[in-house]
C-alpha positions in Angstrom: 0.0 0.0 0.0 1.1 3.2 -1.2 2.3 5.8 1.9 -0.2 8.2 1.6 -2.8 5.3 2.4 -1.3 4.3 5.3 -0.8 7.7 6.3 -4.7 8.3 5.7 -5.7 5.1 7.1 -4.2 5.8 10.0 -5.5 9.3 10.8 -8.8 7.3 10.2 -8.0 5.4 13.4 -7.3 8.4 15.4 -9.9 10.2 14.0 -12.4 6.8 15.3 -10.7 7.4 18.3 -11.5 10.7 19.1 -15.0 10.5 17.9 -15.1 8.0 20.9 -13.7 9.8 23.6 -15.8 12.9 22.5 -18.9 10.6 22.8 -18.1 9.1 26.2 -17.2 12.5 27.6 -20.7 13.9 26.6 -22.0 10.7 28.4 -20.3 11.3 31.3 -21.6 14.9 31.0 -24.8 13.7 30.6 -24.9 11.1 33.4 -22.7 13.9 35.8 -26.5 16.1 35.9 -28.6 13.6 35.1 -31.1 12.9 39.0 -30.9 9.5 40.3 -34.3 9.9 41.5 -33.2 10.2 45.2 -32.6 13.4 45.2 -35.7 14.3 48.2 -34.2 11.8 50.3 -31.1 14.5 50.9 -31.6 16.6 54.0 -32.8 19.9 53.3 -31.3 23.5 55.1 -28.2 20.7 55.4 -24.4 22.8 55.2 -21.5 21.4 55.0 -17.8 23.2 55.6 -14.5 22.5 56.8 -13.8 23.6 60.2 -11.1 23.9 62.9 -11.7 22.2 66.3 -11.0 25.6 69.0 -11.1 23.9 71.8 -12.9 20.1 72.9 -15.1 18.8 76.1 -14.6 15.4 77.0 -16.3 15.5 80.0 -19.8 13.4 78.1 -17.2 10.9 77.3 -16.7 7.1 79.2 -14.2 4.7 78.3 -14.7 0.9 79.0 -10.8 -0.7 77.9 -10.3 0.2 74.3 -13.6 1.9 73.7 -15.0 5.4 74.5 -18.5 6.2 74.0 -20.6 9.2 75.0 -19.7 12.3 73.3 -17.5 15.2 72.7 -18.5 19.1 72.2 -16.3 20.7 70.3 -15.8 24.7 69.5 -15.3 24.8 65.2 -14.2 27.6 63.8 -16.0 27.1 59.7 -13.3 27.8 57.6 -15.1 27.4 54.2 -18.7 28.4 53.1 -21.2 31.4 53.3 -20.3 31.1 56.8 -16.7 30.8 56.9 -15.3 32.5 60.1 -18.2 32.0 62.0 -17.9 29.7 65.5 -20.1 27.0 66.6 -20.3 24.2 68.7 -20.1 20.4 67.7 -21.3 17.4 68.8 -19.5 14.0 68.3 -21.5 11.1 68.9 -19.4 8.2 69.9 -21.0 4.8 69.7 -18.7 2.6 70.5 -17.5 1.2 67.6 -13.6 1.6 66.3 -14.7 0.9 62.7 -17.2 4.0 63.3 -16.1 6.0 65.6 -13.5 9.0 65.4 -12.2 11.0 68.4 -10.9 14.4 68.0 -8.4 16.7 69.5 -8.1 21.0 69.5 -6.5 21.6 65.9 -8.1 19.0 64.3 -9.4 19.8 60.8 -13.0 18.0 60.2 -16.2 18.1 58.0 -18.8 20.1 59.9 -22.8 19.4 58.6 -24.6 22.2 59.8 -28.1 24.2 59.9 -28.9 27.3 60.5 -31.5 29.8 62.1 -31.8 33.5 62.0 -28.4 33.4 59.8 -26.7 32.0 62.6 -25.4 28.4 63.2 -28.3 26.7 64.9 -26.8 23.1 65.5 -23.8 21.2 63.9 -22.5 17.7 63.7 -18.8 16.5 62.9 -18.6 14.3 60.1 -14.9 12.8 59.9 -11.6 14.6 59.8 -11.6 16.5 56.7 -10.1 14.5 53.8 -11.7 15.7 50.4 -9.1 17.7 49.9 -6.6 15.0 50.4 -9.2 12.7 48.6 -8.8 15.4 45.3 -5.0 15.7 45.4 -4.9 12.1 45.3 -7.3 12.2 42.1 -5.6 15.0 40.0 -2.3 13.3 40.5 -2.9 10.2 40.0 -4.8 11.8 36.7 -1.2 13.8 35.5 0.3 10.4 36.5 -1.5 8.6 33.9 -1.7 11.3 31.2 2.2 11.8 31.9 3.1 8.1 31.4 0.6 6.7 28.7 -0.5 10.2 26.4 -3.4 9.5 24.4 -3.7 6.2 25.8 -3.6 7.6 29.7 -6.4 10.1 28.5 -8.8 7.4 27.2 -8.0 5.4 30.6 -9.2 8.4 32.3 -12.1 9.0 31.0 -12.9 5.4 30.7 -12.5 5.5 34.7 -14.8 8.5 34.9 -17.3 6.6 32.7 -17.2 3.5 34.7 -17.5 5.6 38.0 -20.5 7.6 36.8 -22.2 4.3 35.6 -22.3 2.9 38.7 -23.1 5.8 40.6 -25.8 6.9 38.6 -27.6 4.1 36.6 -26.4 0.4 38.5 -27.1 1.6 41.8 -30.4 4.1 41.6 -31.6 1.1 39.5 -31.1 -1.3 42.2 -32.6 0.8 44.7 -35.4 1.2 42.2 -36.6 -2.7 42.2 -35.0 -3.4 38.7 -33.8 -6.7 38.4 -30.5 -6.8 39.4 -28.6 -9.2 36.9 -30.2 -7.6 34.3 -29.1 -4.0 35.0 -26.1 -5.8 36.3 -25.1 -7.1 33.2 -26.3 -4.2 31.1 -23.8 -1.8 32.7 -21.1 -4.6 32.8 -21.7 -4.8 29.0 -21.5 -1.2 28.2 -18.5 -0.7 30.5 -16.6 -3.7 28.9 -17.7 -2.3 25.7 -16.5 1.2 26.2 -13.7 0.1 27.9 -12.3 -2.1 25.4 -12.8 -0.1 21.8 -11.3 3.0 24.2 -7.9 1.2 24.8 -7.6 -1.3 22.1 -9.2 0.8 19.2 -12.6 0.8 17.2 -11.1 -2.6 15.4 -10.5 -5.9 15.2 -8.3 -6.0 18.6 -10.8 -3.7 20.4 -13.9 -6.2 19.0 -12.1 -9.4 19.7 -11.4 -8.2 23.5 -14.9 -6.8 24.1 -16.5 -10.3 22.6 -13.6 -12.5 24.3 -15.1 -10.7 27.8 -18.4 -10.9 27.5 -18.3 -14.3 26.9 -16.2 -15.2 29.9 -18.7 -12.6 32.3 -21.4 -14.7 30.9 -19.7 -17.7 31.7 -19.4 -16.4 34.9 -22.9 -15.3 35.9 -24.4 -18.5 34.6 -21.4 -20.3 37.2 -22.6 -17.3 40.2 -26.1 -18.3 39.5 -25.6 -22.2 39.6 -23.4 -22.1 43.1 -25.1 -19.4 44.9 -28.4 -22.0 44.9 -26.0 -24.5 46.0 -24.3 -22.5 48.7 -27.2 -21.5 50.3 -25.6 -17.9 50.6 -28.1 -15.2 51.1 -27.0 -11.4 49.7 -27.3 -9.9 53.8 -23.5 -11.5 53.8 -22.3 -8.0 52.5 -21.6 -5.0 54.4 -24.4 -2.7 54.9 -26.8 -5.2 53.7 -29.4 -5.5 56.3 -28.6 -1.8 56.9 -29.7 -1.5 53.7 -33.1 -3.4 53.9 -33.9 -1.0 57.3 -33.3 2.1 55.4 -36.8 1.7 53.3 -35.8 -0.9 50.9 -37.3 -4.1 52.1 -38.4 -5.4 48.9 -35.1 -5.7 47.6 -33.6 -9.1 46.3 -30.4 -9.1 48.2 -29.3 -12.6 46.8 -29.7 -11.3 43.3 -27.9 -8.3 43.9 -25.0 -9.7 45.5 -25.0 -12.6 42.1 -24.7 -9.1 40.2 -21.8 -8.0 42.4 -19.4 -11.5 41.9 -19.7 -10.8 38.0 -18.7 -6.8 38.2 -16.3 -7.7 40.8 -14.1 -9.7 38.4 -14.9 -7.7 35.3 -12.1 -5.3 35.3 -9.6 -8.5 35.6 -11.3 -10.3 32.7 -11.0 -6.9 30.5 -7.2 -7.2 31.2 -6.9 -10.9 30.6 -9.0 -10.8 27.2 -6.6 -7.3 26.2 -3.2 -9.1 27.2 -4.3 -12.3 24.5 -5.7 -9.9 22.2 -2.9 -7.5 21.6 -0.6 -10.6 21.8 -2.3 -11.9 18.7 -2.4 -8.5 17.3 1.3 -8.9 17.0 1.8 -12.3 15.9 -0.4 -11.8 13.0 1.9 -8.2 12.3 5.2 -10.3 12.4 3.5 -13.5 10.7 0.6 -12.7 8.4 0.6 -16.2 6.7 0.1 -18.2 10.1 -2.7 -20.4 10.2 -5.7 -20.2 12.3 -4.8 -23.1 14.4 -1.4 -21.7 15.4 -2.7 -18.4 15.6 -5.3 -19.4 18.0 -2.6 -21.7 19.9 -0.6 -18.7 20.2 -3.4 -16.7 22.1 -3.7 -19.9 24.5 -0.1 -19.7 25.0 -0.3 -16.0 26.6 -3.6 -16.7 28.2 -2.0 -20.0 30.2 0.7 -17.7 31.1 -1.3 -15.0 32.4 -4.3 -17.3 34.0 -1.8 -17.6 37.2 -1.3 -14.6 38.6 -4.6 -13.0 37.0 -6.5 -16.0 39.5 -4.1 -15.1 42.2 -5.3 -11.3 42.0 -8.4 -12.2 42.6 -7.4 -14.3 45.4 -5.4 -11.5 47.1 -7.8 -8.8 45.8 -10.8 -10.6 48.6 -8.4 -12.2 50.8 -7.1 -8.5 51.9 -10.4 -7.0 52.6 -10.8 -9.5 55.2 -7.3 -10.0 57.1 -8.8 -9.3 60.2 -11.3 -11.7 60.2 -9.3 -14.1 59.2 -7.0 -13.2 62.0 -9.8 -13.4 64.3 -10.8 -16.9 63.4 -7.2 -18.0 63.8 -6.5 -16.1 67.1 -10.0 -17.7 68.5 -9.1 -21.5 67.5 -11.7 -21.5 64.6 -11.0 -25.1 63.1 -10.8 -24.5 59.5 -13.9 -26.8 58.9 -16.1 -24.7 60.8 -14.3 -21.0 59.4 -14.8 -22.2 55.6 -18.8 -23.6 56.5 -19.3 -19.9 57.6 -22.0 -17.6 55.6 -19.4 -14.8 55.7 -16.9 -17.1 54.5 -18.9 -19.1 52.0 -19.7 -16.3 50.0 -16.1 -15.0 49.4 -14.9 -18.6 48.2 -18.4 -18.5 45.9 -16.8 -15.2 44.4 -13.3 -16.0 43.9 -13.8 -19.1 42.8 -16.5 -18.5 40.3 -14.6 -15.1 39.2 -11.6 -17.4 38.6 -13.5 -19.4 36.5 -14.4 -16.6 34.0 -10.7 -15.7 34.2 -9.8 -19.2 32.6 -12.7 -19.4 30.6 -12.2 -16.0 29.2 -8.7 -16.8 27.5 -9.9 -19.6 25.1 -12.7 -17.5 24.5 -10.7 -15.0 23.0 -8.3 -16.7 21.2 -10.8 -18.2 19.4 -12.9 -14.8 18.6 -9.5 -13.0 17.7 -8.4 -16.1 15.4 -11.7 -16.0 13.6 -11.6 -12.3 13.1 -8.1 -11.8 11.9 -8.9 -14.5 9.5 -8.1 -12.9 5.9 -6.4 -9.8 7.9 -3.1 -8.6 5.9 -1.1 -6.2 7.5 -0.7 -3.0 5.9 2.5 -1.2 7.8 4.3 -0.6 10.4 1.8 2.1 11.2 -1.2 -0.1 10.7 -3.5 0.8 13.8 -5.6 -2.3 12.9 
């Protein structure tokens, strides 16, 4: 092919991927203002600020070994807001609970919610030590971090982060709240994620197409596994945190079992994106440096990465679940739990149901696609160096 059709064709590419990025940024504009239909349920004549702890008043507060309850008054100087400068006093309710429960001292910097009454500050509550500023640091560099590093690349990531973030925020969650049937929606999102994730990093082609069919058959894969075991575990969705919280907060009709089915699948979603990308950019460049190579060894090719990266992909997922609960596991072994009776547990169950069953669309998602990518590069013939096919 002449130069100036490689040159065009590739612009093409770029031009696809920009189109994209433009797209999913008006979505995520879109979705950013869009109501999630709970807005009433926020408190109304609510402030919040950042405030300085003055001065503090323990003298409400009782200790019992490690754990204080009661509560503190503190003086707050508002240091943000119509009312910045402004004084008030505080109240920390202490209930007990470490996982809850934060105690202050003078020069403390905290999130103050607040009303107010004749333009004055008429009661106020602390809500944490102030970290959103922290929280937004964190975010913008970890933004020029990615940018910095991968370019155009690092951009899509972003805003394929943002769009993944907004999705679940504002249509997987409301909709779950709502009644919708949670595999469903569940799935839906997944889909649309995977999709947009996918053609955003590999390219509206035959890599980005192989990737996003590769992993939606192995998330299928694994929701027909979740649904299957969870019948046969006997695990109930009030296992996760928050979950009978959840039911006492005015949603009793929800179907907790379904929704936590929904959660195993999104859970490993991200890993089987990667695992289906890693075996489809591998057999992106096998068929660059070996155009002639037949299906069968092309296909054997993408099997070759995908047993390679099956072992530590399943191992993330084993680390990924096995850190958010150290603790208890430290407590079952610091109590004499016999192992028997710590792996018959509900709690317990359930995160051997979603490792397990998320492993399995991790293996299942590697032959998968190899075999879509085989199919589709069938008759490909690379066209350059430059080729963004």
């Amino acid at each position: 092919m002449p130069e100036s059709r490689l040159l065009l064709k590739t612009r093409h590419y770029r031009h696809a991927d920009a189109v994209l990025v433009i797209f999913l940024l008006a979505v995520c504009a879109g979705l950013w203002f869009a109501p999630s239909g709970f807005e009433e349920r926020l408190p109304r004549g609510i402030y919040l600020a950042r405030g300085r702890i003055l001065s503090v008043d323990n003298s409400a507060v009782q200790r019992a070994a490690l754990i204080k309850y009661g509560h503190q008054t503190l003086q707050v100087e508002l240091l943000g807001g119509n009312e910045k400068g402004l004084t008030a006093n505080a109240y920390n309710q202490l209930t007990g609970k470490l996982e809850i429960d934060q105690f202050y001292v003078k020069g403390d910097t905290i999130l103050v919610e607040y009303s107010l009454k004749d333009g004055k500050v008429w009661s106020a509550v602390a809500r944490g030590h102030y970290r959103l500023g922290v929280e937004t640091l964190l975010l913008v560099l970890f933004a020029l971090l990615v940018i910095g590093f991968g370019g155009w690349t690092g951009l899509k990531a972003l805003v394929s982060f943002l769009f993944s973030a907004l999705m679940i925020w504002k249509v997987m969650v409301p909709c779950f709240l709502k009644g919708y049937d949670p595999i469903y929606i569940g799935l839906g999102v997944v889909l649309a994620l995977t999709g947009a994730i996918c053609f955003l990093v590999g390219g509206i082609n035959r890599k980005g197409a192989a990737t996003f069919l590769g992993s939606a058959m192995g998330l299928g894969m694994t929701c027909i596994l979740a649904g299957v075991f969870i019948d046969l575990f006997r695990i109930h969705g009030a296992v996760r945190p928050f979950a009978e919280l959840l039911l006492y907060s005015g949603f009793p009709h929800l179907d907790l079992t379904k929704i936590f089915l929904a959660a195993i699948f999104t859970a490993c979603s991200g890993a089987v994106m990667d695992l289906s990308m890693d075996i489809s950019a591998a057999m992106h460049e096998v068929i660059l440096s070996k155009p002639g190579i037949s299906l069968r060894a092309h296909i054997a090719s993408g099997m070759s990465v995908g047993r390679a990266v099956i072992g530590t992909m399943t191992t993330t997922l084993l680390l990924a679940y096995s850190g958010s609960y150290i603790t208890m596991l430290m407590v079952f072994m610091g109590r004499g739990v016999p192992m028997g009776n710590m792996f018959n547990l509900n709690v317990v169950s359930a995160e051997v149901l979603n490792t397990v069953v998320g492993s399995f669309g991790l293996v299942t998602v590697a032959p998968f696609t190899a075999l879509v990518a085989g199919l589709l590069y069938r008759g490909y013939k690379p066209e350059g160096p430059a080729t963004a096919e």
